[in-house]
VOLUMVEX-28643 format. One record per residue (C-alpha): residue in three letters; x, y, z. Coordinates in Angstrom, 2 decimals. Example, Ala and Ser with C-alpha at 12.3 -4.5 7.8 and 13.67 -1.06 7.14 Angstrom:
% residues 2
PT code    east   north      up
PT  Ala   12.30   -4.50    7.80
PT  Ser   13.67   -1.06    7.14
This chain:
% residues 423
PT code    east   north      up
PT  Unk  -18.80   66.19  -45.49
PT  Unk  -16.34   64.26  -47.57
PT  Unk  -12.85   64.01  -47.10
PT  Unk  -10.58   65.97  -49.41
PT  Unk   -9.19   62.00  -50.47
PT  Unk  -12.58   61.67  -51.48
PT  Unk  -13.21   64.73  -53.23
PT  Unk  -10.20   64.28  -55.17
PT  Unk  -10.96   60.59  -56.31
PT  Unk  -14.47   61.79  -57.64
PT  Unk  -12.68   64.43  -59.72
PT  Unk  -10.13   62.03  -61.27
PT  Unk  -12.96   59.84  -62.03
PT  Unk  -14.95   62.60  -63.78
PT  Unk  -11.51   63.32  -65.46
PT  Unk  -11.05   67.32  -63.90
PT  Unk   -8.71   66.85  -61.94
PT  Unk   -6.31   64.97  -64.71
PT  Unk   -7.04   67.96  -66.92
PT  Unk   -5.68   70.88  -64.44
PT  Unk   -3.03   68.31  -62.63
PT  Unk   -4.87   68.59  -59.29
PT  Unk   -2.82   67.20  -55.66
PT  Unk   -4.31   65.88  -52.70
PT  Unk   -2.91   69.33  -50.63
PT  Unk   -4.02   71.80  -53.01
PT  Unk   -7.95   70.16  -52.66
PT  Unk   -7.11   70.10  -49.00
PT  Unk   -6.51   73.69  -49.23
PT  Unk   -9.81   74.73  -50.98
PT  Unk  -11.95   72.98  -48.77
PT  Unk  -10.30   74.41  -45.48
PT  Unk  -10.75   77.44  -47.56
PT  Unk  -14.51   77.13  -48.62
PT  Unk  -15.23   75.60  -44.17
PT  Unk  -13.99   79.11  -43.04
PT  Unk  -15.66   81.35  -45.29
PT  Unk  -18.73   80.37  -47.40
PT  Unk  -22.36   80.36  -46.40
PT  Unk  -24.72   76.96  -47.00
PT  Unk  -23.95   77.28  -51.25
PT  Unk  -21.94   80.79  -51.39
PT  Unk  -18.68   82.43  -51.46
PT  Unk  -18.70   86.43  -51.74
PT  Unk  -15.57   88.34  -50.89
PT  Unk  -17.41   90.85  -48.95
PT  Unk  -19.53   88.03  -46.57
PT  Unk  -16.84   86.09  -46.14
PT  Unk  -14.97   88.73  -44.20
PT  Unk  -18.07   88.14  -41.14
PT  Unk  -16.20   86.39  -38.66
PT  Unk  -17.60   83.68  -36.71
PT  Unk  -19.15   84.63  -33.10
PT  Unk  -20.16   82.82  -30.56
PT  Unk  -22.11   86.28  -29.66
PT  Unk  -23.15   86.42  -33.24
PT  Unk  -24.80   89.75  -33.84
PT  Unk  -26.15   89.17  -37.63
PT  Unk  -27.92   86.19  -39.32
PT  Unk  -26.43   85.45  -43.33
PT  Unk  -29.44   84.24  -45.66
PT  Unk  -28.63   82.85  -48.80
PT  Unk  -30.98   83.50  -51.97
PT  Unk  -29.51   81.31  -54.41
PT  Unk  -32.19   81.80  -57.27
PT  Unk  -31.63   85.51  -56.56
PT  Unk  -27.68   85.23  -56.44
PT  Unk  -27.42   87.50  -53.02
PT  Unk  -26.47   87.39  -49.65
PT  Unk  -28.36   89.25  -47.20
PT  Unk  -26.65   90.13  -43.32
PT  Unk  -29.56   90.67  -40.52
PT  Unk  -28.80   92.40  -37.26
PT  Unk  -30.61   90.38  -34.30
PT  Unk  -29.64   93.14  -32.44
PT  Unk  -28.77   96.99  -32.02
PT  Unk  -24.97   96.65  -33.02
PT  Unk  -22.92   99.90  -31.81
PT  Unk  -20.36  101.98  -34.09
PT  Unk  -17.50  100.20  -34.48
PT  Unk  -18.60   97.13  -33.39
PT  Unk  -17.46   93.92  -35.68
PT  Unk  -19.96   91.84  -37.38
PT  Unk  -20.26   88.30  -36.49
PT  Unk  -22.20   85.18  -37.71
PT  Unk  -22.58   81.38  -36.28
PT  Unk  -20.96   79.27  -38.52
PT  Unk  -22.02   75.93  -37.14
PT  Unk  -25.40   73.74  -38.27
PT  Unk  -24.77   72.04  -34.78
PT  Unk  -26.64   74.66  -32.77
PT  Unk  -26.21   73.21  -29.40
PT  Unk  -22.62   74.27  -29.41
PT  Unk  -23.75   77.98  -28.88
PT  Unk  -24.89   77.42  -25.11
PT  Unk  -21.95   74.75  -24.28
PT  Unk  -18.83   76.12  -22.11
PT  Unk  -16.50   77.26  -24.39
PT  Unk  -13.54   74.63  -23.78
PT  Unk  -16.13   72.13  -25.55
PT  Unk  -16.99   74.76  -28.22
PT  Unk  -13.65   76.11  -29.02
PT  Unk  -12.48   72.43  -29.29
PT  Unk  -15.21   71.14  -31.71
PT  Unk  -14.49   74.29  -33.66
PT  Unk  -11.03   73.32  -33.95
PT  Unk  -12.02   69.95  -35.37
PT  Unk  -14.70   70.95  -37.32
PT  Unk  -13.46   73.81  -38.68
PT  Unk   -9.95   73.98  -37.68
PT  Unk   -9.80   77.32  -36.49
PT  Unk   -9.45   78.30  -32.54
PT  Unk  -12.63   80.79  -31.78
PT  Unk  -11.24   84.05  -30.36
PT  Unk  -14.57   85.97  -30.29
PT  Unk  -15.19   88.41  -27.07
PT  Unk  -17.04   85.26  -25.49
PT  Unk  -14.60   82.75  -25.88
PT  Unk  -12.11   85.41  -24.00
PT  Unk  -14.32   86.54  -21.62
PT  Unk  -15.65   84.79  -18.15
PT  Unk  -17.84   81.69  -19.21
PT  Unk  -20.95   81.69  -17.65
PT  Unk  -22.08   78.51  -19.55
PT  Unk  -19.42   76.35  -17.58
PT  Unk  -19.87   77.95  -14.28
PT  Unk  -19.67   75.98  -10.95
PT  Unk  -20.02   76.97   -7.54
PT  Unk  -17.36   78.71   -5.02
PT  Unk  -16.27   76.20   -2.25
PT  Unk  -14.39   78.96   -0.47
PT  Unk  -17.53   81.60    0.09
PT  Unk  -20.40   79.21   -0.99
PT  Unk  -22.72   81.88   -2.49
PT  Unk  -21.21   82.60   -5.81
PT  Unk  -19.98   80.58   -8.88
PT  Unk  -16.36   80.22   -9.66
PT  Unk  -16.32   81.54  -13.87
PT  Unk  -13.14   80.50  -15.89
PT  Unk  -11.85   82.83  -18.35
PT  Unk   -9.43   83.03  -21.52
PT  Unk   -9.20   79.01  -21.83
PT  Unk   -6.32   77.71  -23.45
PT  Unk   -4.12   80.85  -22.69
PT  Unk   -1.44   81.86  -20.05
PT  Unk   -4.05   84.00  -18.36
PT  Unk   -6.08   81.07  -18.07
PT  Unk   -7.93   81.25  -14.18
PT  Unk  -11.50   80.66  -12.18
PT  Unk  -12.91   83.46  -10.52
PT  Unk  -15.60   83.39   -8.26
PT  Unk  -18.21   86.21   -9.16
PT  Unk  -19.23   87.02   -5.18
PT  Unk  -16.14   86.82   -3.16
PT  Unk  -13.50   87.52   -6.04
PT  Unk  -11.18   84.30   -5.34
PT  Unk   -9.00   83.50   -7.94
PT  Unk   -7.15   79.87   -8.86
PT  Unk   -6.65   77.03  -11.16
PT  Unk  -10.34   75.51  -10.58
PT  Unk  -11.58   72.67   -7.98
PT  Unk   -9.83   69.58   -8.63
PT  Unk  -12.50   67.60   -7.25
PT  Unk  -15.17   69.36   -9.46
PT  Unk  -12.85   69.85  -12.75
PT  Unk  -12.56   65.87  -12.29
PT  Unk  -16.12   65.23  -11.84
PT  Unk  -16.30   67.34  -15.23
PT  Unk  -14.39   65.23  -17.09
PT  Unk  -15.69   62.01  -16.42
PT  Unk  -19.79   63.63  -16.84
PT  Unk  -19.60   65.96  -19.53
PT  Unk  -18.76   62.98  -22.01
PT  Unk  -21.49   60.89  -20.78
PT  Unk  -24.17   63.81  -21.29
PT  Unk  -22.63   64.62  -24.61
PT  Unk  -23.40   61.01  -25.73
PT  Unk  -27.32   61.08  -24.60
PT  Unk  -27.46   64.82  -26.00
PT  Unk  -25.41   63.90  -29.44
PT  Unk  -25.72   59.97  -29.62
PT  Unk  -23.64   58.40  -32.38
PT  Unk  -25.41   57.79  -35.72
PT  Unk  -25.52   54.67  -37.71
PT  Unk  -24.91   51.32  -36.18
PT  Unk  -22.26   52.73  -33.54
PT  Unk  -25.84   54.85  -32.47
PT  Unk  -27.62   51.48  -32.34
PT  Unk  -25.26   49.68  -30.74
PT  Unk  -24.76   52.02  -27.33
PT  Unk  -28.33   52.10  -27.00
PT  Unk  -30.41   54.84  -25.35
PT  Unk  -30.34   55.47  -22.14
PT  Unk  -33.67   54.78  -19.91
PT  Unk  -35.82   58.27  -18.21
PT  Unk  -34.79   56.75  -14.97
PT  Unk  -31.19   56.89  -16.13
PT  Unk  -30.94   60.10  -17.64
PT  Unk  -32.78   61.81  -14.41
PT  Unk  -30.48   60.13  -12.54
PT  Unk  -27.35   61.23  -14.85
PT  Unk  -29.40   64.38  -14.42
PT  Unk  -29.47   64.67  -10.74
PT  Unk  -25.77   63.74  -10.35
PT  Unk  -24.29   66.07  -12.57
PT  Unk  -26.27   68.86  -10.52
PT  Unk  -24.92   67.84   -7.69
PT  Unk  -21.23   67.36   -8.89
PT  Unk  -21.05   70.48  -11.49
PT  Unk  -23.26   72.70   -9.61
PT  Unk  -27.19   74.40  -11.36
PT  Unk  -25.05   76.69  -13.20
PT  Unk  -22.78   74.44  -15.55
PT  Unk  -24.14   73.71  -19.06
PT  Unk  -24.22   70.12  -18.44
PT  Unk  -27.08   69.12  -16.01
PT  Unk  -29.14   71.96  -18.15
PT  Unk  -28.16   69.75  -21.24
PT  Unk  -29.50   66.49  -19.47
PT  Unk  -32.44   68.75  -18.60
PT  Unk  -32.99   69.13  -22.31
PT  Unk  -32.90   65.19  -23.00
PT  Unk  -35.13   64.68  -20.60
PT  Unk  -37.78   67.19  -21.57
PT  Unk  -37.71   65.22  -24.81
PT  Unk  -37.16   61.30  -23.61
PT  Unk  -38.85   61.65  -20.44
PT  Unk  -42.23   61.58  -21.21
PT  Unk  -44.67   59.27  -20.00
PT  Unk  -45.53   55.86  -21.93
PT  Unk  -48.95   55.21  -23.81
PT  Unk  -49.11   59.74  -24.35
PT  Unk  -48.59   59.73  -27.86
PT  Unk  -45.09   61.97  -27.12
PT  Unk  -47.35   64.74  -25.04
PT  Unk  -45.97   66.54  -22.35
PT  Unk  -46.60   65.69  -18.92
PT  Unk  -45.73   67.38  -15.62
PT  Unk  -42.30   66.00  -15.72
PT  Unk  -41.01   66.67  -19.22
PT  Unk  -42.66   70.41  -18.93
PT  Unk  -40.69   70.47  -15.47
PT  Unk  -37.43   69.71  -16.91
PT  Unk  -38.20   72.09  -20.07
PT  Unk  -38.93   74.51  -17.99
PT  Unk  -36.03   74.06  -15.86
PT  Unk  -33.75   74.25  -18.73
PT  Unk  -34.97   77.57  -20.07
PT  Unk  -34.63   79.47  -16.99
PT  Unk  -31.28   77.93  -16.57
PT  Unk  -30.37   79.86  -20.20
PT  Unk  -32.32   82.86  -19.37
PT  Unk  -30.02   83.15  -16.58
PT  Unk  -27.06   82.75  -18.07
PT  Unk  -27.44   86.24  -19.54
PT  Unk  -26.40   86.07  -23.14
PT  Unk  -26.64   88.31  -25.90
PT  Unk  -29.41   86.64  -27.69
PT  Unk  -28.39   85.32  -30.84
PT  Unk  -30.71   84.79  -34.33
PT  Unk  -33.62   82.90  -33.84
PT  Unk  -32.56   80.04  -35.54
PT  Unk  -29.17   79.70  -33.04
PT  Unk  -31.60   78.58  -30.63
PT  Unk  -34.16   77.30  -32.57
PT  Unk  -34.01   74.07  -30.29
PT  Unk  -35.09   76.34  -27.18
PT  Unk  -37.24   77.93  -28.98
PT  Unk  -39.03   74.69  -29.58
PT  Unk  -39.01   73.85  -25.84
PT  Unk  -40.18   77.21  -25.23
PT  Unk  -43.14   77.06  -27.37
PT  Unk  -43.99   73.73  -26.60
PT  Unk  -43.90   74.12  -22.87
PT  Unk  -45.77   77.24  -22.81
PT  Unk  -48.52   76.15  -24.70
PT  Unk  -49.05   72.79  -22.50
PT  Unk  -48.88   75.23  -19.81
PT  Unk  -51.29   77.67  -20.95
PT  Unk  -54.03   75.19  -21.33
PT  Unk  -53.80   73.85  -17.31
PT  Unk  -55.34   72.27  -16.05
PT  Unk  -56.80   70.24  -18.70
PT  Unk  -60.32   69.05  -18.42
PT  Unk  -59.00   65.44  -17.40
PT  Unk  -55.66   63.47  -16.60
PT  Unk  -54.52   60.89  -19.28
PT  Unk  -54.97   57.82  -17.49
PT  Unk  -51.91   55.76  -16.61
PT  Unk  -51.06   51.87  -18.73
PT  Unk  -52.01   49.45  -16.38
PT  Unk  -49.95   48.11  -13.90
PT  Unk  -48.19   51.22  -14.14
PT  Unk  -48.72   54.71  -11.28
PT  Unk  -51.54   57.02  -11.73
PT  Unk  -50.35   60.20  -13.70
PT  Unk  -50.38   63.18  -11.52
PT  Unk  -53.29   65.36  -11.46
PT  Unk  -53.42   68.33  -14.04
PT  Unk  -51.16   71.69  -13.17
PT  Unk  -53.68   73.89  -10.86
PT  Unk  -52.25   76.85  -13.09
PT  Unk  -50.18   77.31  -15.52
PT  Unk  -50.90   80.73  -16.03
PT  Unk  -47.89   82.59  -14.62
PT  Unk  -45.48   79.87  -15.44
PT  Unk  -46.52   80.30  -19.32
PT  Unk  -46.65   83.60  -19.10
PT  Unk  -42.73   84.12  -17.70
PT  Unk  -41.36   81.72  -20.45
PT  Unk  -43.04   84.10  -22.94
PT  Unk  -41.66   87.66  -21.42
PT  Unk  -38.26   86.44  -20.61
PT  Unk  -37.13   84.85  -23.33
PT  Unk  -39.69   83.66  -26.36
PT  Unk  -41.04   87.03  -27.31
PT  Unk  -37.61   89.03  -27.08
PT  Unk  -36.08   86.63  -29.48
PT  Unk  -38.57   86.13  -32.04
PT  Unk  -39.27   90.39  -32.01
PT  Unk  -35.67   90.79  -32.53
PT  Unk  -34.79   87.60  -35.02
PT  Unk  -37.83   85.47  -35.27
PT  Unk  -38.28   85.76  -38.86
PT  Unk  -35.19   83.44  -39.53
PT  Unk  -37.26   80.36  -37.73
PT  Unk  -40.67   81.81  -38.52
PT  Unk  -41.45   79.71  -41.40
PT  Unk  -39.83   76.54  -39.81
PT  Unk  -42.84   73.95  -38.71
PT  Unk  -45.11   76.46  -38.56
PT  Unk  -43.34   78.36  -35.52
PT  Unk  -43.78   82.03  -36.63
PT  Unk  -48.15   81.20  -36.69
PT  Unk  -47.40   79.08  -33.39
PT  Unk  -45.53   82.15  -31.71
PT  Unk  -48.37   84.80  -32.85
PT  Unk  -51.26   82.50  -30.67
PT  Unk  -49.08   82.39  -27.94
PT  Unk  -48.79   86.34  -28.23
PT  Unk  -52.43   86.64  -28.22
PT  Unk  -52.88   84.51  -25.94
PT  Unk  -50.60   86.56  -23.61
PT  Unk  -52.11   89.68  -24.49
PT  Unk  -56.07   88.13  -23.82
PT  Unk  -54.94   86.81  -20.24
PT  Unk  -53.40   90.25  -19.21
PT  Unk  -57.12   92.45  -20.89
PT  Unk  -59.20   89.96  -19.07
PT  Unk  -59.88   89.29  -15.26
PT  Unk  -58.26   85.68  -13.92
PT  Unk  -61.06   84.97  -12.43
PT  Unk  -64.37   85.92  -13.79
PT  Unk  -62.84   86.95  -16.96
PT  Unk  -64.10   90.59  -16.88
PT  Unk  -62.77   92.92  -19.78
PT  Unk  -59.69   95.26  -18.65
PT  Unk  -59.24   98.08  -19.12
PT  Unk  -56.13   99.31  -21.02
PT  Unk  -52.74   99.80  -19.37
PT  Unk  -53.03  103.74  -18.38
PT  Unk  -56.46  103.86  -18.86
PT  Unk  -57.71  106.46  -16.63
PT  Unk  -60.11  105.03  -13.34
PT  Unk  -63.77  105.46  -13.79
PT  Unk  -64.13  104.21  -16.92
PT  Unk  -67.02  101.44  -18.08
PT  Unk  -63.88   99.28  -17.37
PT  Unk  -62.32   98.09  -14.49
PT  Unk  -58.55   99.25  -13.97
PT  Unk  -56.64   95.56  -13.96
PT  Unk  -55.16   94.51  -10.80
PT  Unk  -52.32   92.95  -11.04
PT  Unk  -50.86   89.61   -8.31
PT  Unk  -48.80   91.05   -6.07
PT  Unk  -45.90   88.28   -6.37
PT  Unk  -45.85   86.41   -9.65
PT  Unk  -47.09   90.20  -11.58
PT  Unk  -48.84   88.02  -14.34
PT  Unk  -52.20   87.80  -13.13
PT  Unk  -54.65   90.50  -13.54
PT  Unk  -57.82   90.96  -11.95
PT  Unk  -60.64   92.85  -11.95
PT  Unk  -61.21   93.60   -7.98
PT  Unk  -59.96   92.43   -4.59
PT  Unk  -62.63   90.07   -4.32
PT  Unk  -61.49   88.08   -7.80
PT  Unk  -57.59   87.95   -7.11
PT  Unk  -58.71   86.38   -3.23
PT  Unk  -61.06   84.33   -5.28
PT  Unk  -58.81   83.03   -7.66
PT  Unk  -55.84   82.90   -4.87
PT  Unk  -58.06   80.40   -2.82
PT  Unk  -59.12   78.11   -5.63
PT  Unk  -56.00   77.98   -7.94
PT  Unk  -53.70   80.51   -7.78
PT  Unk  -51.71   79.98   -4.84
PT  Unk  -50.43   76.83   -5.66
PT  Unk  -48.43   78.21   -8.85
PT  Unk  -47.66   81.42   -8.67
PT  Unk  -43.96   82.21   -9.08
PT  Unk  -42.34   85.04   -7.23
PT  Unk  -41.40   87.64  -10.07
PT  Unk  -37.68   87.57   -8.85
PT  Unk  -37.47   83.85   -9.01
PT  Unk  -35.75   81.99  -11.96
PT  Unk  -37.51   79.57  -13.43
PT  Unk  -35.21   77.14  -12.86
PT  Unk  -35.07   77.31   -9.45
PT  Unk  -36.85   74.74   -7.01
PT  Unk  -40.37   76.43   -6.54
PT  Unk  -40.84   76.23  -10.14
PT  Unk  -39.77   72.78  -10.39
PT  Unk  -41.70   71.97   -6.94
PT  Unk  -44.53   73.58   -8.70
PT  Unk  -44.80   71.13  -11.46
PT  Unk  -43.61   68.00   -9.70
PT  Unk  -44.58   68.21   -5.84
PT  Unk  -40.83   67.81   -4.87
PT  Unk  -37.81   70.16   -4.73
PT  Unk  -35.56   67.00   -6.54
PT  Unk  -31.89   68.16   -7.98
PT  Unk  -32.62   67.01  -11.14
């Protein structure tokens, strides 16, 4: 983090850089050297050659105690497919649209990222067609003469929406600031912006930009964290677990190649966090509201299928394929594993009378009953007919997700909050 000015005033004070007649360019030059190609402590000449990717298909480790550098696919990499890493400790970056990313790189870094992401359509910064109003206008190759938006359902091509690309520019700073605040006194001094704010920031980006841009997802994400509900200790609450949730689903559908665990290590967090609140609904009571202050809603009806989604479509994927460079981080690898039994109970046991299942192929006739499974969220498992109408009547129904639905779509969010909202 220091400048080179300041790297080469500590060696002239330790006397090393006197002794081998160092200049202010030539320290310039090793650290722009060292930013693009070592690892946390490390240089190696093979390692360094890993490009950075912003569809990184390998995790570095560094052992310095054992002097070696270790390369981890988080994926099934093809012949002739180049290796690529994440450079960056700021992990947000990886989900951003890839003007803001490429730009920050530059900065950082001072290199311009050409991976196949950058050049290819960015479905991070998408916003939706004006001209066929079904599909989302995706820009491509920023920076370059081929530069255009195309929409993905009726194939229009052009230089962007003025009226949205304006609206961009004047939101995506504002959400940076609540989702990267300053540190220090400048921090301090620019404050923090209120819950009501942000869901209002929130709703108006979504609105403006469109579900699909990176930017209302982003003021999702500070809201899951700095929405929460006074007096809770920092628990989640309908709200925060809405806007968590909301923010998942709006990365699941993005369609990325997942990257190494600890890319996302933020979602991952979310991910945990919200399915374990959800897994537990409904509590046994509602935390009761400060006074002076409206009653909390009542506890989730279910959280059953919403849990259960989170888990299939995006925790358990990532941590199979990468999870062991996060899994000793707070505890998340032993957090992960009750979530997988947890998973693996609900789906072997009845939803409502909690009869044993029995196993997936398993033929009928058996001391077992063959499992059931609901018809429209396919989460649920029952024992019988008279269990999944049961359970439909007294808690199902009000929270069970249509398999082909996103999660951050409005029933989801309707789900948790009673109200479609645009947040």
């Amino acid at each position: 983090g220091d400048s080179a000015a300041e790297v080469l005033a500590t060696l002239r004070a330790e006397g090393s850089a006197a002794e081998v007649g160092l200049e202010l360019d030539e320290v310039e030059e090793v650290i722009r050297v060292w930013n693009l190609n070592a690892y946390d402590c490390a240089l190696a000449p093979v390692t360094c050659k890993v490009n950075h990717s912003c569809a990184p298909n390998v995790s570095i480790r560094v052992d310095a105690e054992a002097g070696a550098i270790e390369a981890t696919a988080c994926r099934a990499i093809v012949e002739g497919e180049a290796l690529g890493s994440w450079y960056f400790q700021d992990t947000g970056l990886w989900w951003m649209g890839a003007d803001v990313r490429r730009a920050i790189f530059e900065t950082d870094r001072g290199f311009l990222c050409g991976c196949s992401r950058c050049r290819g359509p960015d479905t991070c910064r998408a916003m939706p067609c004006d001209a066929c109003g079904k599909g989302s206008c995706l820009p491509s190759t920023p920076g370059s003469a081929a530069f255009q938006w195309c929409c993905n359902t009726c194939g229009r091509t052009g230089s962007g929406d003025a009226l949205r690309l304006a609206a961009e520019a004047e939101v995506v700073p504002r959400v940076l600031l609540e989702l990267r605040p300053p540190r220090g006194a400048a921090g301090v001094a620019m404050g923090r912006a209120s819950a009501e704010e942000l869901a209002a920031l929130g709703a108006s980006t979504r609105v403006r930009l469109g579900p699909d841009h990176w930017a209302p997802a982003a003021a999702l994400l500070v809201l899951h964290y700095r929405g929460r509900s006074p007096g809770t200790g920092g628990a989640l609450d309908r709200f925060s677990a809405a806007a968590g949730l909301r923010f998942l689903g709006w990365l699941v559908s993005r369609k990325l190649p997942w990257p190494p665990a600890y890319v996302v290590r933020t979602p991952v967090s979310v991910a945990m966090e919200c399915a374990t609140w959800l897994s537990k609904q409904p509590s046994s009571s509602a935390i009761p509201a400060p006074e002076g202050e409206a009653p909390a809603p009542p506890p989730l009806p279910d959280g059953r299928c919403l849990a259960a989604r989170i888990l299939v479509d995006f925790l358990l994927p990532l941590m199979d394929a990468s999870g062991a460079t996060v899994a000793s981080v707070a505890k998340t690898g032993e957090k992960v594993d009750g979530l997988r039994a947890w998973l693996a109970e609900m789906r072997s046991s009845c939803g409502c009378c909690g009869k044993k299942l029995a196993a997936p192929g398993a033929p009928p006739g058996g001391s077992e009953p063959v499992a059931s499974a609901c018809g429209q969220c396919k989460q649920v498992r029952y024992c019988g007919r008279a269990c999944q109408q049961a359970d439909w009547k007294d808690r199902h129904k009000a929270c069970c997700l249509k398999a082909s639905d996103s999660l951050a779509g409005d029933m989801a969010w309707q789900m948790l909050i009673g109200s479609t909202g645009s947040t």
